[in-house]
N, C-alpha and C positions, 0 to 999 in steps of 0.2 A: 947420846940417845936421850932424849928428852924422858922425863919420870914418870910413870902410869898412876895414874887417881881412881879409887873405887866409892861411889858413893851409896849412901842406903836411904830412902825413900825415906822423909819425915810423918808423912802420911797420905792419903787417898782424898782424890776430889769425887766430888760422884754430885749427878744432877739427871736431869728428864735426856741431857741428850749423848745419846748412844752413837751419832752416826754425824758423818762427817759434815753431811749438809745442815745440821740441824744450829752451829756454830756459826757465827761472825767470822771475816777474815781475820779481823781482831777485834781484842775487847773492845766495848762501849761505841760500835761505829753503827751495834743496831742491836736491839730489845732481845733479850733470850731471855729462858724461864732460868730464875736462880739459882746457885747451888751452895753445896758448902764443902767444908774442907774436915775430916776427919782425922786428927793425928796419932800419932802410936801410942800406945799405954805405955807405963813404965819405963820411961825416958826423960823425965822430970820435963816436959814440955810444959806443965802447966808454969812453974817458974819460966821457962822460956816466954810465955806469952803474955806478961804481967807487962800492963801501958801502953800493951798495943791497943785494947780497946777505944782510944783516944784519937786514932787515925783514922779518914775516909774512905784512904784509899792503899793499897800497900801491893808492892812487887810480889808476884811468884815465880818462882823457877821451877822450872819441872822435865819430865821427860815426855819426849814424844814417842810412847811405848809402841802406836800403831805402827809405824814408819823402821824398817828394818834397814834398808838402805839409801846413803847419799849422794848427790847428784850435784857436782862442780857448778854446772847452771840448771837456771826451772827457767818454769814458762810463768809469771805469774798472771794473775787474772786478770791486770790491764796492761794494757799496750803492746801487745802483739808481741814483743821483741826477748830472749830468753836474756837474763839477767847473772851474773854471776852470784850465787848463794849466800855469799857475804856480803848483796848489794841488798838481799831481800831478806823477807821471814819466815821463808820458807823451812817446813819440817822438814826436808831432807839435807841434811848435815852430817857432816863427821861425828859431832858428839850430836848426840839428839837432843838436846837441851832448850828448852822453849822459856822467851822470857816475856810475861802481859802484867799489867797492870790493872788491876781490879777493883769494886767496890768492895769495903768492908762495911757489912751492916752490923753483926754483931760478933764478940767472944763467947761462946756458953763453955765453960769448961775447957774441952779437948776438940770443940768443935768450933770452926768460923764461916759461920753464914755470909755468901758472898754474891754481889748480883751482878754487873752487866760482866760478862767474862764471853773468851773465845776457847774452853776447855770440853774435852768430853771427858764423858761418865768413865770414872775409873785411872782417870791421869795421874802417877805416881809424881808426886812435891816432894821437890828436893829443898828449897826454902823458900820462908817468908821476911819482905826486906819491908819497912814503912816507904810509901811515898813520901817525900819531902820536896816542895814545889819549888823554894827558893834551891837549889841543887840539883832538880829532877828535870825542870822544863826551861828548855830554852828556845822560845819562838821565835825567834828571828833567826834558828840554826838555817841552813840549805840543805834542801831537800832533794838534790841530786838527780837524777831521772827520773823521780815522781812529779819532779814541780810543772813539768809540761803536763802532767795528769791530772793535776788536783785545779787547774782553772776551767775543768770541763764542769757543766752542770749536770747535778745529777737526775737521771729520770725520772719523769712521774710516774704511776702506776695506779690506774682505775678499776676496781674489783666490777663495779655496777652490781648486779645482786649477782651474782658467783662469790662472791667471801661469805657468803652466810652456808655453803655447801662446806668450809673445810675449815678446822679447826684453829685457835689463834695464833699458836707455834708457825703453821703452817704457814697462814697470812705472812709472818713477822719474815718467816727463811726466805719465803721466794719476793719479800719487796725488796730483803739485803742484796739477794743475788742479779734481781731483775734493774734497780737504781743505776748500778754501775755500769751495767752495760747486760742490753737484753740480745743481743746478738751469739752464733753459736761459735762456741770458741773449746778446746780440745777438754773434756773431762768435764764439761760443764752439763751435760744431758740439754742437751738446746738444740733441736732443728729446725732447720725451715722449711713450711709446707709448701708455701707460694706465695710469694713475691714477699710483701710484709707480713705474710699470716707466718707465724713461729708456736713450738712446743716446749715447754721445759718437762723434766719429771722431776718429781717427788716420791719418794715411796711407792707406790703404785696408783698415786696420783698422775694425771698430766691436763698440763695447764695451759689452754691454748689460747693465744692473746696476737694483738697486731701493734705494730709500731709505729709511730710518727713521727719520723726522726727532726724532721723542720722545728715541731714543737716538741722536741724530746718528751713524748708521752705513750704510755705504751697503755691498750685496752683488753680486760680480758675478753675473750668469746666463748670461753667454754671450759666448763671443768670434768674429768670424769675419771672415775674411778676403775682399776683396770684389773685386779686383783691383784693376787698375794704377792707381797714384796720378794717372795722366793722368785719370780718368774722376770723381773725386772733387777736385777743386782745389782747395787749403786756401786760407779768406780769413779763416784768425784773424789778429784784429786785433793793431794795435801795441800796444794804450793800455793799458803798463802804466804802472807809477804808482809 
């Protein structure tokens, strides 16, 4: 029988976002507002973080605290087809353990200010590893089921004056989620009203826009506000990839 591991939390990330939509599928693939990383007192973490200051960019491991249970295959967000769990990056796993790679802007202390990231508010860090590029990246790797994914272009998306109605967070989520594909697809809050006219939600935002698939360009038509996020409950899913 293989050995059981118990691990304890180095410290708390915490940032403006609370909710699953407000996050990248992963890091740095689109603008969030920054966060930081708080670690525990009296753990001598401060010698642990002597020279990391030097690094741009550095691994986190953490737990995916929302996510209670896992799923052999998801669905991830592109290509239709459900994937085995170990082919994506998706939160639902056996162990919940989430691995991204982040900016580090600065050390203060016990605290590391970090910018483009795919975490939300309150993700329990289990460690901090440096980036090392000559070790970390290798582009010519293959890319498996993604490589037929990644020669699609991605959408354009035209506010016209509807982006001056919602705030910049807002802009930044729904251009992440609308690029890759504006079409509705399960746990995405996306319907069609007619023909090319489509909806997303947001909080108790919904954003009504139309597609041009010839010129991959999608236009808004209308934004409006519906009330209380109590009345609209977001169930976008985990499974990103």
């Amino acid at each position: 029988m293989l050995e059981k591991f118990c691990f304890e939390p180095i410290g708390v990330f915490h940032s403006a976002a609370g909710e699953r939509y407000h996050v990248p599928r992963q890091a740095g693939v689109a603008d969030v507002p920054p966060g930081y990383i708080e670690l525990a007192p009296h753990r001598n973490f401060e010698q642990a973080l002597a020279d990391l200051d030097g690094f741009d960019r550095v691994w986190l491991l953490y737990c995916f605290h929302r996510n209670p249970n896992w799923k052999p295959k998801v669905l991830p967000p592109r290509g239709g087809i459900k994937r085995g769990v170990f082919a994506t990056r998706a939160p639902h796993r056996p162990n919940p353990i989430g691995l991204s790679c982040v900016e580090l802007i600065r050390v203060d202390g016990l605290r590391l200010d970090i910018g483009a990231h795919d975490l939300l508010d309150g993700t329990p860090i289990l460690d901090i590893k440096p980036y090392i590029s000559y070790a970390d990246a290798w582009p010519e790797a293959s890319q498996g089921w993604l490589e037929t994914l990644e020669a699609e272009e991605p959408w354009t998306l035209s506010w016209g004056g509807f982006g001056e109605q919602v705030d910049a967070v807002m802009r930044m989520t729904i251009q992440q989620r609308l690029s890759q594909d504006p079409y509705p697809y399960p746990s995405r809050r996306i319907r069609q009203l007619h023909d090319t006219l489509y909806e997303i939600a947001y909080k108790e935002w919904r954003v009504r826009y139309r597609v041009y698939p010839e010129q991959r360009r999608i236009e808004v038509e209308g934004v409006v506000n519906e009330g209380s996020t109590q009345r609209h409950k977001d169930r976008e899913s985990e499974e990103s990839f």
